[in-house]
N, C-alpha and C positions, 0 to 999 in steps of 0.2 A: 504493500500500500504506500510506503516512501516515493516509490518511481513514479512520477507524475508521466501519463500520455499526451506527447502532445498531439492537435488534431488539426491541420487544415485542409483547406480547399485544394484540390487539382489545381494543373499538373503539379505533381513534385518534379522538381527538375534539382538534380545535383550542381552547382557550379561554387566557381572560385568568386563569384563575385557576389559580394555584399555592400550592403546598404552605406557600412561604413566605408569600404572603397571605393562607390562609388561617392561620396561625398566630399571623400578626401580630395579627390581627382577634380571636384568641382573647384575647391578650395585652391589646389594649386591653377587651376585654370583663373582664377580670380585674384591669384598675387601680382600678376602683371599690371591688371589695371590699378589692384592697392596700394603698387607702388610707385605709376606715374600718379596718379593721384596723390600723394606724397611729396612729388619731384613735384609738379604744377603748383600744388596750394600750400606747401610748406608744412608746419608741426598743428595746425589747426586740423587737416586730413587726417596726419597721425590719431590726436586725440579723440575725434568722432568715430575712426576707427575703432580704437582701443575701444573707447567707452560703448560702442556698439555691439561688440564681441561678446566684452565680458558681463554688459548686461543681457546679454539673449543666454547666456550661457548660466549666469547666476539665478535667472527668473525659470530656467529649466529645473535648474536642483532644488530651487525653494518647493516650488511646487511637487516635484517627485517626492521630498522629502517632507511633507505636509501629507498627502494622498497615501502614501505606503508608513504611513504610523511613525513617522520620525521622532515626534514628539511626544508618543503616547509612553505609559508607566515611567514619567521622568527620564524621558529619551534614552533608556536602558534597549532597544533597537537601532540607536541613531548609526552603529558603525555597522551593523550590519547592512542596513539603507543606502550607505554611501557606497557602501562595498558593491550592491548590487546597481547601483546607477551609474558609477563607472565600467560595470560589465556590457549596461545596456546601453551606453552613450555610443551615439551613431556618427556624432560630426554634425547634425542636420542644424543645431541652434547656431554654430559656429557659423555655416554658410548665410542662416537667416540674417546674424547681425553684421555679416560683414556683408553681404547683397545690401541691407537696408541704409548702411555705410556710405555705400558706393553711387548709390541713388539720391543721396542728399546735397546740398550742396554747403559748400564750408561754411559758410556763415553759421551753421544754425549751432542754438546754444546746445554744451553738452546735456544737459536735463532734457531739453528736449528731445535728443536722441537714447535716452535712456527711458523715459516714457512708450516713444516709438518702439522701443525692441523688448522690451515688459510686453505691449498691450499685445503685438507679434505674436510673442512665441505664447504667452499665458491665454489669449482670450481668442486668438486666433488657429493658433496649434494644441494644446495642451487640455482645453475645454471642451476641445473636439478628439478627445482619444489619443493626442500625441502621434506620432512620425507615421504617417501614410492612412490618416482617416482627417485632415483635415483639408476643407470644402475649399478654400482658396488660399493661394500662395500669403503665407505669412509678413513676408517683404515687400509687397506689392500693398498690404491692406495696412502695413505699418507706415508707408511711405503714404497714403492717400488720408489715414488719421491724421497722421501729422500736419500735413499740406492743410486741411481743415479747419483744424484746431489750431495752426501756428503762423498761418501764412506763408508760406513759403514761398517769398517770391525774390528775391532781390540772391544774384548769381555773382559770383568772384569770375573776373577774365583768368581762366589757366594761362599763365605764363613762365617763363621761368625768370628772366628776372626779376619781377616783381618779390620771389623768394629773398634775394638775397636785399631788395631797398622796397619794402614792405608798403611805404608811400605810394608806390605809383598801383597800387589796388585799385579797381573804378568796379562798383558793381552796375547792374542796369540789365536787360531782359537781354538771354541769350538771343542764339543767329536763329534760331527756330519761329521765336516769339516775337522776334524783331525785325528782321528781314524779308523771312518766307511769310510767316502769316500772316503781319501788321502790315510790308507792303513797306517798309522805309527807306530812302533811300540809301544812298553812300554806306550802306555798313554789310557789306556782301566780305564774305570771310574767303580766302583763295581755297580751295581743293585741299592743296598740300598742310593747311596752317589745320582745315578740318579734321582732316587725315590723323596728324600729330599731337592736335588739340593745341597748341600756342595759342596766344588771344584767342581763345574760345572761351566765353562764359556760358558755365554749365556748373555741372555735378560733379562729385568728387573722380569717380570713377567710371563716367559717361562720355567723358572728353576726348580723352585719347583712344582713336579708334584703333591704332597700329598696337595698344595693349590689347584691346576687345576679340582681334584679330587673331593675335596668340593664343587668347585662352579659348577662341573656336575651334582653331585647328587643333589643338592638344584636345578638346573635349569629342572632336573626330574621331582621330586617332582611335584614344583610347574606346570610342566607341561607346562612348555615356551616352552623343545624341545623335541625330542622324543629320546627315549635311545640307541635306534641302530644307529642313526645317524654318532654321531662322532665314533661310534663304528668301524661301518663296514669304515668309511675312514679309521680310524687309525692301524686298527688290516690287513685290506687289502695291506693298504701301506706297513706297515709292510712286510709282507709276498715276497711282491714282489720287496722291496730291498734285501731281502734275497736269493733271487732266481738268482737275478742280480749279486749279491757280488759273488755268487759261480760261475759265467761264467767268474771271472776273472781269469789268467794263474795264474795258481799254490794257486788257492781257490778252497774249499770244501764247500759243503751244511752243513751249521749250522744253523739248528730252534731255537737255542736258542739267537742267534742273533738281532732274531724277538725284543725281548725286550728292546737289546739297540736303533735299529733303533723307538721301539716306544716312549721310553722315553727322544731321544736327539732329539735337534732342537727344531723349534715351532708347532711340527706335535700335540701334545695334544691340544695346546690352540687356533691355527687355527680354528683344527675341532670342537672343543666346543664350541667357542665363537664367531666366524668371517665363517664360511660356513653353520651354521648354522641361518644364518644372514634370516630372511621372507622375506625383501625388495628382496634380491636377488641370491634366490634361487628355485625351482621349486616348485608348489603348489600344484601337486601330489606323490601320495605315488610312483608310478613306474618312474615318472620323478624326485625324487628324488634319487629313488636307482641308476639310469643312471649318477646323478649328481656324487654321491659319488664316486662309482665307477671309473668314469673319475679323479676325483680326486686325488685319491691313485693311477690309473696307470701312469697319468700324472707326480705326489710327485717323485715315484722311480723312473719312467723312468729319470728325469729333475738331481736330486740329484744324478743319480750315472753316468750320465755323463757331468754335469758341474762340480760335488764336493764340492756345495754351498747347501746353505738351501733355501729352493724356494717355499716353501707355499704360502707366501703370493702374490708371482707372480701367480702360479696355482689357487689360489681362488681369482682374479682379470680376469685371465683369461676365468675360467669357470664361474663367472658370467655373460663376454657377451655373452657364449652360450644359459645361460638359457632360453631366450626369445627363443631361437629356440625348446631347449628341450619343453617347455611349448607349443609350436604351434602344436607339431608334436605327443606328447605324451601328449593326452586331458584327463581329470581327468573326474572322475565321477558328471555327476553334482548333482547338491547339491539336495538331497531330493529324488533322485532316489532309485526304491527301482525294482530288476532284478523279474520279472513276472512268476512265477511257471508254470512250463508244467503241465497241464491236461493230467492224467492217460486217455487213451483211455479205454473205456466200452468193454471190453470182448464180 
């Protein structure tokens, strides 16, 4: 009677991969951008950082340790508790506050981002059953409380000297909000400055796309997500803010356009890092293509008539769809293999 059973659902499938490797693998795909983000906005990134991590990480153990009797008979269990949540620790709170990190942008006070990665991982993951039963991405619903509750509006230009003579700082609404959507003139950013993030006002770790870029193809590689994913959001959204910008009075179709709309905002690191999310997004390949696609029409539709950057509303959004996409567009089950017609005998 000691040996507990455990019991779950089909298929069992044997493999080397787990939850906590594949999170780890997320984590280092996300040091790149943590750490131009770092290089661009000096020891303020750092700290939002830090204080982002270790409160998603601290508001996990409170709560495990609250829930599994930590406290109970004069905490005469408490090392038992700890013992067992370090067994179970996945990585997954680690990625939440350093995703929620990476999507804010420096200014904001550290409280405020410790709020955010509390309300995250506790009332967004943790309420809901903890790692793989919660209904929307944690980082995405932390970053949209926030923005609510705090304002979040006013962006630092990444640069890099500004690091070292901390004066020449000017905040004011990034190339997204400013340019593409508002229509202003003379503040059109080159390609390459987009690219690298230099004078781009944004997010801590939204700016530099050639970091975004790395932690794509290593999250290939390793085969955590699949390559057209953020593709077909990014290059679709794309398209059809372009499409939209030209039905404005006295605009013209420019395809080349495509590129700023892909490079400003947080339209790369959404799609790479936070909708490519497993917990909550659809588990087949055609209820996936549906996801993205909604995605990008949602992106441009939202961005070119509020004039705001709005990902991480639309990938909060369309993760309460997913249960429905997933109901109605059934995947193949597992093991099935489609049965060859027999050639009829002459």
């Amino acid at each position: 009677m000691n040996n507990s059973i455990v019991i779950s659902t089909p298929p069992h499938l044997k493999s080397r991969r787990t939850t906590r490797g594949i999170m780890l693998d997320v984590v280092i795909a996300l040091l790149p951008a943590a750490i131009a983000g770092i290089v661009f906005f000096g020891w303020k990134a750092l700290v939002i950082e830090l204080v982002s991590v270790a409160s998603a990480v601290a508001a996990e153990f409170v709560y495990f340790f609250i829930y599994n009797g930590g406290f109970k008979n004069k905490c005469k269990n408490a090392l038992d508790v700890c013992k067992k949540w370090v067994a179970q620790f996945d990585l997954t709170s680690i990625v939440t506050g350093l995703i929620l990190a990476l999507i804010l942008p420096s200014t904001v006070n550290w409280y405020e981002v410790l709020i955010g990665a509390v309300f995250a991982i506790v009332i967004v993951k943790m309420l809901f059953g903890g790692t793989g039963r919660n209904l929307v991405n944690p980082a995405a619903a932390g970053r949209v409380m926030m923005f609510l509750s705090f304002a979040l509006t006013t962006y630092v230009a990444a640069n890099i000297e500004p690091i070292l003579l901390e004066s020449q700082l000017f905040t004011g609404a990034t190339h997204l909000s400013g340019y593409l959507l508002q229509g202003q003139t003379g503040a059109k950013i080159e390609w390459l400055d987009l690219f690298i993030g230099t004078g781009v006002a944004g997010c801590i770790g939204e700016t530099c796309k050639l970091a975004l870029l790395v932690g794509y193809l290593y999250l290939v590689v390793r085969k955590v997500i699949k390559w057209w994913q953020p593709l077909l959001y990014i290059v679709l959204s794309a398209f059809l803010s372009v499409c939209l910008a030209a039905t404005a009075e006295g605009a013209s179709f420019d395809i080349s356009l495509m590129i700023d709309y892909a490079l400003s905002g947080g339209l790369m690191f959404g799609a790479i890092f936070m909708a490519t999310d497993y917990v909550t997004s659809p588990k087949g390949v055609y209820g996936q293509i549906v996801y993205y696609v909604a995605l990008a029409v949602l992106t441009s539709l939202l961005r070119f008539y509020t004039k705001i950057e709005v990902v991480s509303f639309v990938i909060l959004l369309m993760n309460l769809v997913v249960p429905l996409i997933d109901t109605y567009i059934v995947r193949k089950p597992f093991g099935y293999k489609r049965e060859k017609k027999q050639k009829e005998d002459k």
